[in-house]
NUPATI-999164 format. One record per residue (C-alpha): y, x, z; residue number from 1. Coordinates in Angstrom, 1 decimal. Example, Ala and Ser with C-alpha at 12.3 -4.5 7.8 and 13.67 -1.06 7.14 Angstrom:
BEGIN
<base Y="-4.5" X="12.3" Z="7.8" i="1"/>
<base Y="-1.1" X="13.7" Z="7.1" i="2"/>
This chain:
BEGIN
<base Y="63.4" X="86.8" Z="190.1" i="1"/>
<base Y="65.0" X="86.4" Z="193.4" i="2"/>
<base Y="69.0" X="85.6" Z="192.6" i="3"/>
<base Y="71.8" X="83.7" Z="193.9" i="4"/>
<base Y="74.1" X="82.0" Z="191.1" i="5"/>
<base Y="78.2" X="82.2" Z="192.6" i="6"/>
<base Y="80.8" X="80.6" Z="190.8" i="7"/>
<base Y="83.6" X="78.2" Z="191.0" i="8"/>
<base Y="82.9" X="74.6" Z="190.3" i="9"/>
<base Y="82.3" X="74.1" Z="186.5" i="10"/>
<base Y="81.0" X="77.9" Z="185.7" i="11"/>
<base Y="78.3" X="76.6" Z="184.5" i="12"/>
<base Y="75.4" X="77.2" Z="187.7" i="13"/>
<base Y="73.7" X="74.4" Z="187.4" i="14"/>
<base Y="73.5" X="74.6" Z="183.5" i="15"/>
<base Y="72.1" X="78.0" Z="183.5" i="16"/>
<base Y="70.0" X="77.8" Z="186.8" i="17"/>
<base Y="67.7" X="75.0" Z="184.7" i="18"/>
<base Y="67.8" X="77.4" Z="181.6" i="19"/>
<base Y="66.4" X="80.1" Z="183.9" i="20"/>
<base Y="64.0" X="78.0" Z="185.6" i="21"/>
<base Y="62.3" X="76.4" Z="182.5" i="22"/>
<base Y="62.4" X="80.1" Z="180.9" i="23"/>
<base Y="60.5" X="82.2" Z="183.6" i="24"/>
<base Y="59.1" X="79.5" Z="186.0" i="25"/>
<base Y="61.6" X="80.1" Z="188.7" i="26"/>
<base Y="62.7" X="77.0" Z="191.4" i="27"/>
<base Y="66.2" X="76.0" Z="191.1" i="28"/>
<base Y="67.0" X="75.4" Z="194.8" i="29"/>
<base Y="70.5" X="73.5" Z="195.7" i="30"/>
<base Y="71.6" X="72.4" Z="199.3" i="31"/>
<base Y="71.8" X="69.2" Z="197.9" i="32"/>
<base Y="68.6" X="69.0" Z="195.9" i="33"/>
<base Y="66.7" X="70.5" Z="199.6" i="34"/>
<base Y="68.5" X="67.8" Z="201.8" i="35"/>
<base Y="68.0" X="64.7" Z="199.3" i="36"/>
<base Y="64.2" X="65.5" Z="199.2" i="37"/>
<base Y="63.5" X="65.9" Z="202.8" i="38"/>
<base Y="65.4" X="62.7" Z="203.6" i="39"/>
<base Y="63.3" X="61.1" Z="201.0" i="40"/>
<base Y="60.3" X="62.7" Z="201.9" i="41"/>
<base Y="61.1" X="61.7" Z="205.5" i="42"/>
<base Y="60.5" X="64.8" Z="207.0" i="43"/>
<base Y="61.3" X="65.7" Z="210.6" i="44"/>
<base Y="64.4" X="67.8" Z="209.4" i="45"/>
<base Y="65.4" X="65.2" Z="206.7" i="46"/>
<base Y="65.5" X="62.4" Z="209.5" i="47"/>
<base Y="67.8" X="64.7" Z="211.6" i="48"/>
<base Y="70.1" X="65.4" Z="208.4" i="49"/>
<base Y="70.1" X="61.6" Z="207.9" i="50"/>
<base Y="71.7" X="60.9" Z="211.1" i="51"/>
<base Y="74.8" X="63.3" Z="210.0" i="52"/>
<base Y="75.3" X="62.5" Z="206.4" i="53"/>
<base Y="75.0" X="58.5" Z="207.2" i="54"/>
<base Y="77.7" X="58.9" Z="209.8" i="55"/>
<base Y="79.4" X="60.3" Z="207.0" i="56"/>
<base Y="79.3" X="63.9" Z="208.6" i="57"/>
<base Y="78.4" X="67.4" Z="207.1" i="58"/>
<base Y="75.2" X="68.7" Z="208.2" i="59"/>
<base Y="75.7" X="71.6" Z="210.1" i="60"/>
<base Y="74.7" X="75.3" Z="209.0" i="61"/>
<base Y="71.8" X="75.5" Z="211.7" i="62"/>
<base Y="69.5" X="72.2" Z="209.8" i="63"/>
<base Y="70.6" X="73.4" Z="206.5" i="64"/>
<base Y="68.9" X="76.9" Z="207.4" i="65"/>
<base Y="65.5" X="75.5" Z="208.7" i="66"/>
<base Y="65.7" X="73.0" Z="205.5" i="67"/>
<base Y="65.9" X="76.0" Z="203.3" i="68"/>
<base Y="63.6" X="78.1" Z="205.2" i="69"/>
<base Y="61.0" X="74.7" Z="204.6" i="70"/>
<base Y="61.8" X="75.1" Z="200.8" i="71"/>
<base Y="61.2" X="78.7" Z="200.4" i="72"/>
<base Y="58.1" X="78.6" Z="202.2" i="73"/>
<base Y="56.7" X="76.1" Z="199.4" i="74"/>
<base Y="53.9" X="77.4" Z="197.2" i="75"/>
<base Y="56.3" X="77.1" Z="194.3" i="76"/>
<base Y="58.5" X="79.3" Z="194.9" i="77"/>
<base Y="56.5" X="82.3" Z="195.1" i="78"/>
<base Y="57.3" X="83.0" Z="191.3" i="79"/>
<base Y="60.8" X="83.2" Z="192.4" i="80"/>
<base Y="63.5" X="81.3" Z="193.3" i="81"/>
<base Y="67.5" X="80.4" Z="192.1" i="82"/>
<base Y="69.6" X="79.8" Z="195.0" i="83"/>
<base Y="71.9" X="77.3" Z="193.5" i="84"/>
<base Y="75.6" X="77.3" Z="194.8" i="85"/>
<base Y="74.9" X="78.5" Z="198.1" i="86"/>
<base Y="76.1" X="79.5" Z="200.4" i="87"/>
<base Y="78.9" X="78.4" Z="200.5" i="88"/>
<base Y="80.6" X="80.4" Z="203.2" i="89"/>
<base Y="80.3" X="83.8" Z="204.5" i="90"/>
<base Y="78.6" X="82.4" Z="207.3" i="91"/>
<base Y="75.7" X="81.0" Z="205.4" i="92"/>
<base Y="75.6" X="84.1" Z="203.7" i="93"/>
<base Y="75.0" X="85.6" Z="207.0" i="94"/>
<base Y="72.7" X="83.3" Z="208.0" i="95"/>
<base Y="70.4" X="83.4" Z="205.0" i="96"/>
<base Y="70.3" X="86.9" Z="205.1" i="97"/>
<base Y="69.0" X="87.0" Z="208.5" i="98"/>
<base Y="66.6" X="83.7" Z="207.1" i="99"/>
<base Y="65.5" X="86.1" Z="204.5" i="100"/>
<base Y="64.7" X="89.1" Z="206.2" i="101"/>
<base Y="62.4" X="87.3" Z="209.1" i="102"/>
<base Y="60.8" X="86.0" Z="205.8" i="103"/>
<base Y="59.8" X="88.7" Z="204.5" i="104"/>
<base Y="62.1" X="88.5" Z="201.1" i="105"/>
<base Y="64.4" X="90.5" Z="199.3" i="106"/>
<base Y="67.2" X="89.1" Z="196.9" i="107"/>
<base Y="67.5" X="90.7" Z="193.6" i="108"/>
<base Y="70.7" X="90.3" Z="193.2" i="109"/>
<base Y="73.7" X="87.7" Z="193.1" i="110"/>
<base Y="75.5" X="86.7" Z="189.8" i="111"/>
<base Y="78.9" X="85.8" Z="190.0" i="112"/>
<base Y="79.4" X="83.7" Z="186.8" i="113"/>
<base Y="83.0" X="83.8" Z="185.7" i="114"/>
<base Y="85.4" X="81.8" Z="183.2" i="115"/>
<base Y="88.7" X="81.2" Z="182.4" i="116"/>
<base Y="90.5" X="78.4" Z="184.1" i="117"/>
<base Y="91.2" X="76.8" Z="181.3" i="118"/>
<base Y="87.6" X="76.4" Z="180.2" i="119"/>
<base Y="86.4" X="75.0" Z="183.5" i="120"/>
<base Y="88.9" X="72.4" Z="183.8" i="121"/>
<base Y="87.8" X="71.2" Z="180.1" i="122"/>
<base Y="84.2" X="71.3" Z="181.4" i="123"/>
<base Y="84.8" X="69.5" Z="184.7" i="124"/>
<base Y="86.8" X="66.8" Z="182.7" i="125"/>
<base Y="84.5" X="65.9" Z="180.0" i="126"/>
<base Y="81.2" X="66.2" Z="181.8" i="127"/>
<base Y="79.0" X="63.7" Z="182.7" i="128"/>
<base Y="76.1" X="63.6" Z="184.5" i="129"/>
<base Y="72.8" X="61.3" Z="184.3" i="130"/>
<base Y="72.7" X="58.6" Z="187.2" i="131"/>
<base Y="68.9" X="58.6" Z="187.8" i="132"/>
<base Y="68.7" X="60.9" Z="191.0" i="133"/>
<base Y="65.5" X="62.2" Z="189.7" i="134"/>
<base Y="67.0" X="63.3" Z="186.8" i="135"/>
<base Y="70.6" X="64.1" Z="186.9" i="136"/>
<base Y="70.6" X="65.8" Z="183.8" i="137"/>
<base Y="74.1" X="67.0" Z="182.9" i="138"/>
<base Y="76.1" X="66.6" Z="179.5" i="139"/>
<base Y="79.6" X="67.0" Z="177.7" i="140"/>
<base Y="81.0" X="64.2" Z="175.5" i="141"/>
<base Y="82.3" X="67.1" Z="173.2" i="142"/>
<base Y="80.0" X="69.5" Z="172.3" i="143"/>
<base Y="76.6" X="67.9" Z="174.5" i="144"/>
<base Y="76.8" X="64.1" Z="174.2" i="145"/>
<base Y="74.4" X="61.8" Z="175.7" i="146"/>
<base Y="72.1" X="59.6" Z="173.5" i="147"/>
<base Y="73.9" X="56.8" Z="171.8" i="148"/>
<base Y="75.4" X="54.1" Z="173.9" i="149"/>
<base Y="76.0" X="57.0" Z="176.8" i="150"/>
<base Y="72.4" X="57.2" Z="178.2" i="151"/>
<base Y="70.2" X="59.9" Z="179.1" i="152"/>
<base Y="68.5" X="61.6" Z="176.3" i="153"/>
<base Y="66.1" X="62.1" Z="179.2" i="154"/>
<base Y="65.2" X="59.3" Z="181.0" i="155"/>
<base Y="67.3" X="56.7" Z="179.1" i="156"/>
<base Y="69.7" X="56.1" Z="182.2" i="157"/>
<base Y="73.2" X="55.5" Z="182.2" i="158"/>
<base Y="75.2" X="58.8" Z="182.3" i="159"/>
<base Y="78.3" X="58.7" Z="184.4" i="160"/>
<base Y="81.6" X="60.6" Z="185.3" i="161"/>
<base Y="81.8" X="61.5" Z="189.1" i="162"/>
<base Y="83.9" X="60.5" Z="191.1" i="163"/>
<base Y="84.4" X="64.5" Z="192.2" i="164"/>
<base Y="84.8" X="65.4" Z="188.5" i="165"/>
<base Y="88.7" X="63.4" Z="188.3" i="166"/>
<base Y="91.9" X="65.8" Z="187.9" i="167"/>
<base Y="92.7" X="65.0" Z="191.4" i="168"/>
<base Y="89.1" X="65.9" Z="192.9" i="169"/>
<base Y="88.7" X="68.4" Z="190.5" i="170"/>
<base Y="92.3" X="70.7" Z="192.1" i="171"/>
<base Y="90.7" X="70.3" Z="195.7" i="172"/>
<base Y="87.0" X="71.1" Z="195.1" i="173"/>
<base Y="88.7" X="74.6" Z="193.4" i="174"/>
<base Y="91.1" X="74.7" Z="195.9" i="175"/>
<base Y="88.4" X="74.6" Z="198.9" i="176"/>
<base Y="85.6" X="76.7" Z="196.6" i="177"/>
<base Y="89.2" X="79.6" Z="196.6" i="178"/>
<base Y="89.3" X="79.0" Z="200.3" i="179"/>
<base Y="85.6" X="79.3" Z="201.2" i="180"/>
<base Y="83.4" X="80.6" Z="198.8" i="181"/>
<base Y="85.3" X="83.2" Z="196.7" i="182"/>
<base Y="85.7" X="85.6" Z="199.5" i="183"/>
<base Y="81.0" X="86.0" Z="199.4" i="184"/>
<base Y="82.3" X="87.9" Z="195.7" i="185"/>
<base Y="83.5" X="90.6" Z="198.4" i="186"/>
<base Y="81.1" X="90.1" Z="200.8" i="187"/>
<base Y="78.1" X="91.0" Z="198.5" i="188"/>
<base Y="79.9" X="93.4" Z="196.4" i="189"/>
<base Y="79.6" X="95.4" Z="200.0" i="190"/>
<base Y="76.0" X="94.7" Z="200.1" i="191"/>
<base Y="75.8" X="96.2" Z="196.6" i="192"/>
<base Y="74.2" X="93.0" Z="194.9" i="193"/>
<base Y="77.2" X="91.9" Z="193.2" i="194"/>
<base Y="76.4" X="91.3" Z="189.5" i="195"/>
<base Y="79.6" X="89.6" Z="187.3" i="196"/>
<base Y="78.7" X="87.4" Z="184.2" i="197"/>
<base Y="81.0" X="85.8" Z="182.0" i="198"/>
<base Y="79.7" X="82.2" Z="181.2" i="199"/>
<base Y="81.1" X="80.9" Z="177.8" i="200"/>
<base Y="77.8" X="80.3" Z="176.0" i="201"/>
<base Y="74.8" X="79.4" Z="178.0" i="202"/>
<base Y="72.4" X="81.5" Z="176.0" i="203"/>
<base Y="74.4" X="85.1" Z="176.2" i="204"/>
<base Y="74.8" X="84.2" Z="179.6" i="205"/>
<base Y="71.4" X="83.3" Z="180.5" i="206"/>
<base Y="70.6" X="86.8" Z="178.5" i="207"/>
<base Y="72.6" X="89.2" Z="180.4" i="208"/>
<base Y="71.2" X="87.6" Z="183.4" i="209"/>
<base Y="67.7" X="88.3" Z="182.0" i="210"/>
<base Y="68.5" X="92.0" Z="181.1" i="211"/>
<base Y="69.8" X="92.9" Z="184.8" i="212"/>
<base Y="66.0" X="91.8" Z="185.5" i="213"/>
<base Y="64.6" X="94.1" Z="183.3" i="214"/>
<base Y="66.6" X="96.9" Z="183.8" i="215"/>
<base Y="66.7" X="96.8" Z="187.9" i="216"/>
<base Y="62.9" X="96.5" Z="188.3" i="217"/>
């Protein structure tokens, strides 16, 4: 399985990119996963990246693309991968598909989770998210708590509300995913690898994800 997950912030990608994953063995890939561990790792990329995000700048499409391209060509993700929230842009898109061609690598398809408005602003509001960076394991005080006391049923860390996940953070990340990022639901609907999903329940959604597999092989 070879898919990019598309959604606005608080579909539910992240949720159902670790279901996949720990389901058929696929990596969960996210920009920010890619550029944490290659500054961590001190690669020759992540020490480039560094420069931009401690100047407090975005790293630019070009580094993200060799980053990825180091990710994909990792052992692990020969099984197959989840491209987690990116791209972002049409741009990226662009760029990725020229990455994946010279690779050699042919997307499945790309699953455009959707949900009312209404749900996703519940979701944003009441999440909270594990603050061990090697965990980051997400939950919701109503229907996923954490472990008593608000720690990690993981790792045993203290789980946390962003600072992203506020009312006010929360109308200008949807605002800027509108601005961005919805117009790559056109852009691969042309491309003809389009695949909507509604995301209410993680397991039906997980599913039908599943069944496109099947029945496209």
């Amino acid at each position: 399985m070879r898919i990019i997950l598309l959604g606005s912030p608080g579909v539910g990608k992240g949720t159902i990119a670790k279901l996949l994953s720990r389901e058929n063995g696929c990596v969960q890939i996210s920009t920010g996963d890619i550029l944490r561990t290659a500054v961590k790792d001190v690669t020759k990329l992540g020490i480039k990246a560094k420069e931009y995000m401690d100047n407090g700048n975005l790293v630019p499409d070009h580094l993200i693309m060799e980053i990825m391209e180091e990710r994909l060509m990792q052992s692990d993700c020969r099984k197959g991968f989840i491209l987690d929230g990116f791209p972002r842009t049409i741009p990226q898109a662009q760029q990725l598909s020229a990455l994946l061609e010279k690779m050699n690598i042919n997307l499945d398809y790309v699953i455009n989770l959707e949900a009312p408005m209404e749900i996703i602003l519940e979701r944003l509001t009441t999440r909270r998210t594990c603050c061990n960076s090697s965990c980051q394991e997400i939950y919701n005080i109503k229907n996923n708590p954490p472990a008593e006391g608000g720690v990690c049923k993981i790792c045993g860390h203290k789980v946390v509300q962003r600072d992203d996940e506020t009312p006010e953070a929360i109308s200008e990340r949807i605002k800027i995913y509108n601005q961005k990022t919805a117009p790559l639901i056109g852009y691969y609907a042309k491309e003809g690898l389009l695949r909507n999903v509604e995301s209410l329940h993680a397991s039906e959604t997980v599913s039908a994800i599943k069944a496109f597999n099947i029945s496209e092989v």
